[in-house]
C-alpha positions in Angstrom: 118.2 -126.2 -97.1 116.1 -125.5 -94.5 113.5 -128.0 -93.4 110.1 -127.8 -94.3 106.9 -127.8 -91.9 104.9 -130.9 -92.1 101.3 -131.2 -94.2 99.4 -130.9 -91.1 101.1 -127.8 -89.8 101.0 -125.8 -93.1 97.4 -126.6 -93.0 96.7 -125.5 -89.4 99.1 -122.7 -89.8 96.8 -121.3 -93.0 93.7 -122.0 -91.0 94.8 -119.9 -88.0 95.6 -117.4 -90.6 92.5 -117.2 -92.3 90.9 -117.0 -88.5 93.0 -113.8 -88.0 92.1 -112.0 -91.0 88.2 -112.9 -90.0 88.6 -111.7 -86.7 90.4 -108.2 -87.8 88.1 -107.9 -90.4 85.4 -108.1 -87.8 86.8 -105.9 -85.2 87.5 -103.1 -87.6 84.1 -103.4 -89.2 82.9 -103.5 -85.1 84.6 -100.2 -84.2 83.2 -98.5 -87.4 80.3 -99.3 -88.3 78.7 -101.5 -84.4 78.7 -105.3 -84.0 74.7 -105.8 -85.6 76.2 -104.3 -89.0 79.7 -106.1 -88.7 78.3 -109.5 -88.4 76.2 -108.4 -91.0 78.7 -107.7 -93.7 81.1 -110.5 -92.5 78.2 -113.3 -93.0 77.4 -111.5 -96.3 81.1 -111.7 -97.4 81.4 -115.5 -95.9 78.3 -116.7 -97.5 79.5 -115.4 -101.0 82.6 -117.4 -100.7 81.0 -120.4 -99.8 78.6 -119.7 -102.7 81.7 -119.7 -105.2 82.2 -123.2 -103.3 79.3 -125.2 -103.5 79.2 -125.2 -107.5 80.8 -127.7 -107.0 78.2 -129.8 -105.6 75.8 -128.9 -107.6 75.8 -132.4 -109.0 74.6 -133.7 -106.6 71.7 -131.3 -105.9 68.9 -131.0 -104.6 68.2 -134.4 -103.3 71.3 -136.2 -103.6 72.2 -136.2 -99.6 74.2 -139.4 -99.6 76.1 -138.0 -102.7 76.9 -134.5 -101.2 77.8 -136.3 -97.8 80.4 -138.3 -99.5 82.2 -135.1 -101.6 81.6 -133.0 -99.2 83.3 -134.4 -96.4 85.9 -136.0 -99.0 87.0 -132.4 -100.2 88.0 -131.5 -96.7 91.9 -131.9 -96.3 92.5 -133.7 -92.9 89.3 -133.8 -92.1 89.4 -136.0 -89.3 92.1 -134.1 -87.2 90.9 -130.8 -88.2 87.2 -131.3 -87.9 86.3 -134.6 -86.4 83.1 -134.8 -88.1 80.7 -137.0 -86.5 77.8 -138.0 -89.2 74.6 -137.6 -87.2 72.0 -139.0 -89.7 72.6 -139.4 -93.4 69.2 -140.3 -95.3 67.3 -138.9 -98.1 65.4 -136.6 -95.6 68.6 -135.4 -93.9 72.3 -134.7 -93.5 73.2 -134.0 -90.1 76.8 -133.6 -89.2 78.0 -132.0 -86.1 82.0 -130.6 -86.0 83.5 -131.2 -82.7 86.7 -129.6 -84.0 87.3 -126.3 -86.2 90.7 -124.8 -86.8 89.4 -121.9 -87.0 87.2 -121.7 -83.2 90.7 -123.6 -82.1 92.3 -120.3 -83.4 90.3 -117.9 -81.6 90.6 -119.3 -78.5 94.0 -119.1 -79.2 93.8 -115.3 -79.7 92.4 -115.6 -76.6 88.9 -114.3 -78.0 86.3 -114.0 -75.7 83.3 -116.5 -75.5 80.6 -113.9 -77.0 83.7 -113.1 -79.5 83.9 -116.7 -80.5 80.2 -116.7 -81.0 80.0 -114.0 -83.3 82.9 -114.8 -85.2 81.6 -118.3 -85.7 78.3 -117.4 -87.0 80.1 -114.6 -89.5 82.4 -117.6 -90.7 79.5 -120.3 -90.7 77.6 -118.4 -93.1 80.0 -120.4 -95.8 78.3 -123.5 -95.0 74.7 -121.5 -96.1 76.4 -120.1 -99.0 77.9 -123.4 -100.2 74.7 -125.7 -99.3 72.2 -123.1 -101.0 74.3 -123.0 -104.5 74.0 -126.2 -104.5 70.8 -126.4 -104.8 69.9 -128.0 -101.1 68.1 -126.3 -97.6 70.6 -125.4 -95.2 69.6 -125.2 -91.6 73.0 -125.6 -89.8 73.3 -124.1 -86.4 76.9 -122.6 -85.5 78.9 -123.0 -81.9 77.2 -120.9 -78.8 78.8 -120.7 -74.8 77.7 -123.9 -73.6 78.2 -126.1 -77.1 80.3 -129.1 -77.2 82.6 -129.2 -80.4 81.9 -126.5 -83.2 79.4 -126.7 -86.1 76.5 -128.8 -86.7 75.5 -129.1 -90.2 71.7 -129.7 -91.5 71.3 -130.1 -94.9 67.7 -131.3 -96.5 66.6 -131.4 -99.9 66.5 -128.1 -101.5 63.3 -126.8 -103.3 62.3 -129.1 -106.8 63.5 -132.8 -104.9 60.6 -134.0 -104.4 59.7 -133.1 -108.3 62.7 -135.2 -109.6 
């Protein structure tokens, strides 16, 4: 019997292949169609998948930051050597976290992807975080890596509309 890859490797491993399928996705769409209406339909596509996520969070929405900071960063798997998530502020006004790790960035650089590649294909796969945030019933206002950034990510949540009612 063959031996099996480690927990961390799988993981990585499906990261850099979900970065690949983004990053053909985008260059096909690219060629077609121009890079304005690529990233377009790649945020539009990311976004819906991270609104099929953030159901799940619903709970906790749309004031609940200390709740959604816990099960959020909870439901990542290895979240600490994928990510590093740094939590920036965490009050009922705010959650801030900033990313200085992402598997998938990691994997385009890998690819050997450009920095104005990178750019793009981080905000195309950062619309999740709107996606997921939104459905929940919160305000995103996350900003995505640029040339220049240190880490990845940064994620701004706020109380979504109806908190202050509740």
């Amino acid at each position: 019997m063959a031996d099996t890859p480690d927990y961390p490797t799988l993981l990585r491993n499906s990261y850099a292949m979900r970065a690949a399928a983004y990053a053909h996705m985008f260059d096909v769409l690219r060629e077609r169609f121009g890079t304005e209406t690529a990233l377009e339909v790649g945020k539009e596509s990311t976004r819906r998948l991270g609104e099929q996520m953030g159901t799940k969070y619903a709970g906790h929405g749309p004031g609940d930051l200390e709740g959604l900071c816990g099960a959020f960063l909870d439901g990542i798997p290895l979240r600490d050597q994928m990510f590093a998530p740094e939590i920036k502020r965490c009050d009922g006004e705010m959650l801030e976290i900033h990313f200085h790790r992402c598997p998938l960035k990691e994997a385009w650089q890998g690819q050997g992807r450009s920095d104005e590649d990178l750019e793009l294909l981080c905000k195309m796969a950062g619309a999740i975080d709107g996606g997921l945030f939104e459905s929940a019933g919160f305000t995103f206002k996350g900003e995505t890596w640029k040339p220049g950034d240190e880490g990845c990510c940064r994620l701004k949540v706020v109380p979504g509309p109806g908190a202050a009612a509740k």
